[in-house]
C-alpha positions in Angstrom: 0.0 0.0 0.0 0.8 3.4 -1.0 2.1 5.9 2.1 0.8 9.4 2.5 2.1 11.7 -0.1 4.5 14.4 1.8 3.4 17.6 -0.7 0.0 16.6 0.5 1.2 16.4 4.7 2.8 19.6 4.2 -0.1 21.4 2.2 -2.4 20.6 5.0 0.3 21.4 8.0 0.5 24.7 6.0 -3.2 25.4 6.0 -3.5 24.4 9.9 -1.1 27.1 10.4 -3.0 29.3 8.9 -6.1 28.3 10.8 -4.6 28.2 13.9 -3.4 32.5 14.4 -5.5 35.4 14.3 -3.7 37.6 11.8 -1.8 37.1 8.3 1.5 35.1 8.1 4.8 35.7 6.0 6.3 33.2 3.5 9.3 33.2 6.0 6.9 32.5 8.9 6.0 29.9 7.5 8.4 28.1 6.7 10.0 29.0 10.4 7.0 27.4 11.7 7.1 24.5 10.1 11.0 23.4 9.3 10.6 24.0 5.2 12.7 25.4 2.7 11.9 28.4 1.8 11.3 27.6 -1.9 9.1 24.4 -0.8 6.7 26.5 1.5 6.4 29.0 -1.5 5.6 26.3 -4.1 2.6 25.0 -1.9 1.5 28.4 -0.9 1.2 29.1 -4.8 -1.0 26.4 -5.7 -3.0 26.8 -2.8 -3.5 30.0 -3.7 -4.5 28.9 -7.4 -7.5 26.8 -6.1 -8.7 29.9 -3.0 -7.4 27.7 -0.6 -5.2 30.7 0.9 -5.4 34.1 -0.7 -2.0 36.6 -0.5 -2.0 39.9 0.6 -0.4 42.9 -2.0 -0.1 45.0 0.3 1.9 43.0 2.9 2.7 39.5 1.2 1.8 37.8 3.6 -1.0 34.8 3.7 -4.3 33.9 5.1 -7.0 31.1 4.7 -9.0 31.5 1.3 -12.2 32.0 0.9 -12.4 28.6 -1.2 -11.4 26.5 1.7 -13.4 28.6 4.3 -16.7 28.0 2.6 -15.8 24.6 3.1 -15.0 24.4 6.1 -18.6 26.6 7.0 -20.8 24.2 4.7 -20.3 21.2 6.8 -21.9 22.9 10.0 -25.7 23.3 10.1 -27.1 26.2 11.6 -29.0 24.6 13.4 -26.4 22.4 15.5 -24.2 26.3 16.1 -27.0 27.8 17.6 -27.9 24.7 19.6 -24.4 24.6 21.2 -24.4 28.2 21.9 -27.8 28.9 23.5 -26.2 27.7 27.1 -23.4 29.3 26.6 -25.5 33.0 25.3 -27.5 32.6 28.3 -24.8 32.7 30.5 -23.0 35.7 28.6 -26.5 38.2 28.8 -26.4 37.1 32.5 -22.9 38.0 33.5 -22.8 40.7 31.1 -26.1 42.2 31.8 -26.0 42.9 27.4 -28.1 41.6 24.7 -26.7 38.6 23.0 -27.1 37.9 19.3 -25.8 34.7 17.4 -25.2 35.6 13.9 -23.6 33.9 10.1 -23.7 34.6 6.9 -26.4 34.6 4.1 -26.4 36.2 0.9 -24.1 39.1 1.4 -25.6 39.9 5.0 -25.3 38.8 8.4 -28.4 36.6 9.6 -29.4 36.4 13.4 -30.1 33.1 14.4 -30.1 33.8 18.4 -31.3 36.3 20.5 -30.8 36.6 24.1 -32.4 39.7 25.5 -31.0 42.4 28.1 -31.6 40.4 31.9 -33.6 43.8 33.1 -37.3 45.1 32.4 -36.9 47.2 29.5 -39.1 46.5 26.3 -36.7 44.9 23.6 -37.1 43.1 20.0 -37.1 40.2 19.4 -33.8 40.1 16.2 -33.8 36.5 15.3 -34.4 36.5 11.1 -32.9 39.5 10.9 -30.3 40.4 8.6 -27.7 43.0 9.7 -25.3 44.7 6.9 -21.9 43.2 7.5 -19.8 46.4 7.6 -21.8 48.1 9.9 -22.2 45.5 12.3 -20.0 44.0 14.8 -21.2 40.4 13.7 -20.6 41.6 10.0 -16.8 42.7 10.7 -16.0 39.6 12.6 -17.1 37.3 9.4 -15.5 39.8 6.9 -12.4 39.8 8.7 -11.8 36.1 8.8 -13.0 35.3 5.1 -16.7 33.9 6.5 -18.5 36.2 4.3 -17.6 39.0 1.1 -18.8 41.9 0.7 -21.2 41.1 -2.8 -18.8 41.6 -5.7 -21.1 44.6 -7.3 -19.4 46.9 -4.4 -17.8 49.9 -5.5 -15.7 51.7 -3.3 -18.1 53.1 -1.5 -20.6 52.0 1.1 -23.8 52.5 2.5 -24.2 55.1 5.5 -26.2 54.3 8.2 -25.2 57.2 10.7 -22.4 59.6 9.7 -20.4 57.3 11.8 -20.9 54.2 9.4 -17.4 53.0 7.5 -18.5 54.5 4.2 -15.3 53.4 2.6 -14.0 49.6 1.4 -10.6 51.3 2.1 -11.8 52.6 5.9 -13.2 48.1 6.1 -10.2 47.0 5.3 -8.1 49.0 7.9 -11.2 47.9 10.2 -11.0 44.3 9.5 -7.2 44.3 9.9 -6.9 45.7 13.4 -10.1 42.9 13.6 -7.7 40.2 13.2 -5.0 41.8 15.5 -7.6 42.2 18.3 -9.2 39.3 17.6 -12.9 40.9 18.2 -14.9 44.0 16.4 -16.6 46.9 17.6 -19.2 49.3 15.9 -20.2 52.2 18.1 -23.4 54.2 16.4 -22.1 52.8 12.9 -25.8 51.0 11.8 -28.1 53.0 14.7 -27.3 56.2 16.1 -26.9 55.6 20.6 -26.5 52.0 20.1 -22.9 50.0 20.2 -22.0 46.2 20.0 -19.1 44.2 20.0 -18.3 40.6 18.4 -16.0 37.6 18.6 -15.2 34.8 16.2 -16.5 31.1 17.0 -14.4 28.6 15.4 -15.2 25.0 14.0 -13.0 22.1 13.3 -9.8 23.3 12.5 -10.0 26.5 13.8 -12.2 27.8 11.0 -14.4 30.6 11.6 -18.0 30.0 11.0 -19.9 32.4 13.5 -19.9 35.6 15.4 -21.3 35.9 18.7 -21.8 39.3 20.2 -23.3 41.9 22.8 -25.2 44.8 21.9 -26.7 47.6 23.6 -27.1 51.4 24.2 -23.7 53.0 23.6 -23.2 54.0 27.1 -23.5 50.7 28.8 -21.3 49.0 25.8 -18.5 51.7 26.1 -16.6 53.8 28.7 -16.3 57.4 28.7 -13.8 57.7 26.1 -16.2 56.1 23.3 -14.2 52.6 23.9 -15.6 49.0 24.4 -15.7 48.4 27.8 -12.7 45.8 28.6 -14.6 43.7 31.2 -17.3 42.7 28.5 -14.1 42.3 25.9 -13.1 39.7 28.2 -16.4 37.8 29.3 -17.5 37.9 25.5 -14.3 36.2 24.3 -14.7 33.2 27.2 -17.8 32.7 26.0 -16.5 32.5 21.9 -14.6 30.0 22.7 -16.3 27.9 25.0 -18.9 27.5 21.8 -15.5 27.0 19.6 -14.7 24.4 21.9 -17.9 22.3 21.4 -17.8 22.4 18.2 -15.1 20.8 17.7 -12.3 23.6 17.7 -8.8 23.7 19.4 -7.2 26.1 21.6 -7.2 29.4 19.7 
């Protein structure tokens, strides 16, 4: 019998890589990380590149999951079973939190909102599960954008709608956005799709640290943020325990 075909091992070692850090990674990186030539770890990024199983940046040169392979990786997962291994886990974050919790992923160039967990207090709320939320002007929107979950529809010029004069208006404005996105690992829009209201969102990962939802809190903009206009950090922190407590029943690594 045949063995395992090493250009194969070291695509998919590649690839895991890729899945496995928040933010973009160099061809010397690479091949740092994983004890290859230089030349070799270029070869493979190529043709994974050809078939949008990694894309490259121009700006930077550097390399991050494709599209190709994230859809993939998403189409595997119903709806359905993400929403039923968050709803604990949502519960507990409105609780702690004191926010509303939504659950959202992609569909047809928006974001859709398969959970809702309302405010804990007395105040009369809405009920968002259906709805579909613009993804640059939503937390749950930037989160998917930035990790290749969803595109922005390929009609888009290079400008967007405005929702508030606060709104990122501009694919160039997004794309500085979605970067520091990846760096934090979590997005923010304050008074971008409703003026007074804020929210902020985290990934939740799949098998193989793929991204394939957003979970988030969402709220008047004084409870979200401080005085300075910045996400408070303690929800920051209890938001991202919960992201990946969901990652972790579905199926995803430490991440």
């Amino acid at each position: 019998m045949a063995g395992p075909v090493q250009s194969i091992e070291r695509a998919a070692a590649i690839l895991r890589l890729l899945a496995a850090g928040p933010r973009r990674l160099g061809l010397g990186e690479v091949a740092a990380s994983l004890g290859l030539a230089k030349g070799t770890a270029y070869g493979i990024l190529r043709t994974l590149q050809h078939v949008d199983f990694v894309e490259r940046d121009t700006a930077t040169g550097k390399y991050q999951l494709g599209a190709a392979l994230l859809h993939l990786g998403t189409s595997y997962l119903d709806v359905n079973e993400l929403r039923s291994r968050s709803i604990n886990w949502a519960d507990a974050l409105a609780a702690r939190s004191g926010e509303a919790v939504r659950l959202g992923t992609p569909l047809e160039g928006r974001v859709l909102v398969i959970h809702h967990v309302f405010r804990p207090d007395d105040t009369l709320q809405t009920l968002d599960v259906g709805a579909l939320l613009p993804l640059h002007a939503s937390s749950l929107g930037k989160v998917l954008l930035a990790y290749g979950t969803a595109a922005l529809e390929p009609a888009t010029g290079p400008e967007l709608e405005a929702y508030t004069r606060h709104t990122l208006a501009t694919v160039e404005q997004l794309d500085r956005a979605l970067a520091e996105v990846r760096d934090l690992g979590w997005a923010a829009e304050i008074q971008e799709m409703s003026m007074g209201e804020a929210g902020v969102a985290a990934p939740i990962r799949g098998h193989g640290g793929l991204v394939v939802g957003a979970i988030g809190l969402s709220g008047p903009v004084e409870r979200i943020c401080d005085s300075q206009g910045h996400p408070r950090p303690s929800l920051i922190t209890l938001l991202r325990e919960a992201a990946r407590a969901v990652s972790r029943e579905l199926g995803a690594g430490r991440w």
